[in-house]
C-alpha positions, 0 to 999 in steps of 0.5 A: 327879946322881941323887937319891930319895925316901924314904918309910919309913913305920909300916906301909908304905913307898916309894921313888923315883928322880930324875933329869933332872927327872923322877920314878918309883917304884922297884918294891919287890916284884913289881912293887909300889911299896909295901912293908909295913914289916916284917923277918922273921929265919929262925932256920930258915936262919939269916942269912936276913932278909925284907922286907915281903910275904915277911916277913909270909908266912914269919910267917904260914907259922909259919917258925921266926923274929921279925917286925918290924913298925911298926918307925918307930914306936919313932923318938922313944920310948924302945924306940929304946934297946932291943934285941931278942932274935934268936935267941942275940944281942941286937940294937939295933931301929935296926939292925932300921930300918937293915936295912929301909932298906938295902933300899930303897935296894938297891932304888932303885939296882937301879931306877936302875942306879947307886948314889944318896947323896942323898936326900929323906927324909920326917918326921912334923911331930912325932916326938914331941908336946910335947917339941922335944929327943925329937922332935929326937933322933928325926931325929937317929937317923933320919939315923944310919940314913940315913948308915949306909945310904949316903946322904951327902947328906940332907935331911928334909921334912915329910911332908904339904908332900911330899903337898902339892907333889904334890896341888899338880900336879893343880889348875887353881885357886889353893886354900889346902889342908889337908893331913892326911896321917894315917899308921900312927903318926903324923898331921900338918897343914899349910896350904900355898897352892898352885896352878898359878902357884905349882908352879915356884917355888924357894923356897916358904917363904911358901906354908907358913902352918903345920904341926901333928902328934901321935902318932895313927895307924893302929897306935892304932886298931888296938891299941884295937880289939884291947883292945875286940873280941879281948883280951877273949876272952884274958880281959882284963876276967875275974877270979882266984879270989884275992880277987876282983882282975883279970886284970893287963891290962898283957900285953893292951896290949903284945901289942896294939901292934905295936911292943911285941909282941915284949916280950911273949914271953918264959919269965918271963912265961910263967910268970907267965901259968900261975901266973894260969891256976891261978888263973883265974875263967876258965881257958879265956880266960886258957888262950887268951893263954899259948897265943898267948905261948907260940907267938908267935901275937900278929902274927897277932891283930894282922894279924887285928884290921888286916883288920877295921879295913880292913874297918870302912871300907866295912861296919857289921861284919866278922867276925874269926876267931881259929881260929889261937888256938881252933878255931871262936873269932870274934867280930864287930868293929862299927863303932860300938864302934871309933868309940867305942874310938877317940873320944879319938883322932878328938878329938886329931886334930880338935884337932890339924887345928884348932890349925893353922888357928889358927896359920895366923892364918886362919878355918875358913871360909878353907880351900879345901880338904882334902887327905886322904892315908895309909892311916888317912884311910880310916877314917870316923870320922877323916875326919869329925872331920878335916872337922869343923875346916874344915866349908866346905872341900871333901874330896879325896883322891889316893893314900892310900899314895904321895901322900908318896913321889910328893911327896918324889921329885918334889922330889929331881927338882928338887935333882937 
């Protein structure tokens, strides 16, 4: 039997094939096994839909269409519900998600040589925090979109145990790990005892001392970031003429949350924004933002904003243009305002990595080690506040983006 790994992730996804005990990474594009979780609809030849790098590129290109991006983040909130306007028809967003993962699977098999029904599927430990029916119907969901895919035989794994099983094939030692997988929308924990006697077992149930998530990712700190470096240059934070009140800040926040900028183009709202315009302390600001609703240039503030957080990781401070939106407009991203724009966030994430310690009945001092993965557990602040619940424990790392996908399809090889 021949089976996959699935790691449909907010930013970035993978696949990979099982079969005869042993594992690979299905190429996704060029060559790549990774894919940026995007979909593209071409309202300039119509009926064509592109997937992640060549997504972004037409958007980018300024092709005439919608980009669709992070799009596992509306799993467990109520956008799941919502539809989104492609050109003369509305479409349901988890069609949008069964397109994406369509794909990889073609992909898969394409890889394979033959058609795969089973799967390995990936899932945050909470889809939704503090509330077990939401984060229950959001596997549900998941699995329609899996059926309708194609795959008959599904099961869901959690995604830090996955990057556990792999991290667990490269120790010497027994080690009681921390597992932080911190994603795009999501961050989850689990303490899991591993090591080199343990890796053959079947049934590993007991090696799991415990799991903890919480809706904190990437695409948050990417949102605060913008709020506190770009917004302010549409004119959040300006006032109108009218009696002193502030710029309405609800349109900022959507445009700067991937999963919401689409809501945010729309005629209605363009003409709300030119009535505030007319009415602007600061027209050139406010000018600014109907100019991005207007032609739908939000993406790119937010690809913008991505490439400086990316670059906040190895520098004090990146430079971020927005010629795209003003000629000669920049501005420079610090790392100490990020930090401080997402301290709530590294706070719920200490948090989050303490409680499960905690329920694992176990001292911060017993944890070996902790196993970083996902692309946000580049960020430093996340990692120092993520270190700060295990202070002893020693810091590793493996593939910030595949250790889950490596994890899941070496666990398919074992099903298979």
């Amino acid at each position: 039997m021949i089976a996959c790994g699935l790691d449909f992730g907010t930013s970035n996804s993978a696949i990979g094939v099982a079969r005869d005990n042993a594992a690979a990474l299905a190429p996704l594009e060029a060559g790549n096994t990774l894919i940026p979780s995007a979909v593209f609809f071409d309202y300039e030849t119509r009926g064509r839909v592109l997937f992640g790098t060549d997504a972004i590129a037409a958007y980018v290109g300024q092709t005439e269409g919608r980009l669709m991006r992070a799009l596992k983040s509306i799993l467990g909130s109520s956008l799941i519900d919502e539809k989104t306007s492609l050109g003369d028809r509305m479409v349901p967003l988890a069609e949008v998600v069964g397109l994406f993962v369509r794909h990889l699977k073609g992909k898969a098999e394409e890889f394979a040589g033959q058609e795969i029904t089973s799967v390995v599927h990936g899932r945050p430990v909470r889809f939704v925090d503090d509330d077990d029916k939401a984060d229950a119907r959001a596997q549900e969901v998941l699995e329609a979109i899996a059926r309708q895919a194609g795959f008959r035989d599904i099961s869901f794994v959690y995604e830090p145990i996955a990057a556990a099983y792999h991290y667990e094939r490269t120790v010497e030692t027994e080690e009681l790990v921390l597992i932080a997988d911190i994603g795009g929308g999501t961050s989850d924990f689990s303490i899991v005892r591993i090591g080199p006697q343990r890796r053959e077992r079947t049934e590993r149930d007991s090696d799991v001392l415990a799991n903890a998530g919480v809706r904190v990712g990437g695409t948050d700190f990417d949102s605060a970031l913008n709020v506190a470096t770009v917004m302010p240059l549409l004119g959040l934070g300006t006032h109108l003429v009218e009696k002193n009140l502030p710029m309405p800040n609800a349109l900022y926040h959507e445009l700067a949350t991937w999963a919401t900028i689409n809501f945010a183009y729309s005629h209605k709202k363009e003409r709300e924004l030119a009535e505030l315009l007319s009415d602007a302390r600061e027209p050139e600001k406010v000018g600014r933002l109907l100019k991005v609703v207007r032609q739908r240039l939000g993406h790119r503030l937010a690809f913008a904003v991505e490439d400086a957080k990316i670059a906040l990781s190895g520098e004090d401070r990146a430079a971020l243009s927005l010629a795209f939106v003003d000629n000669g407009l920049a501005t420079m991203a610090e790392r100490v305002d990020f930090e401080r724009a997402i301290e709530a966030k590294t706070a719920r994430l200490y948090k989050t990595a303490s409680d499960c310690i905690a329920a694992a009945g176990l001292s911060t001092a017993a944890v070996d080690t902790i196993f970083l993965t996902g692309g946000s557990s580049r960020v430093p602040a996340v990692r120092t506040a993520i270190a700060r619940a295990a202070p002893l424990a020693r810091m590793a790392a493996g593939s910030d983006f595949l250790s889950v996908a490596l994890g899941l399809t070496q666990m398919a090889a074992i099903r298979a």
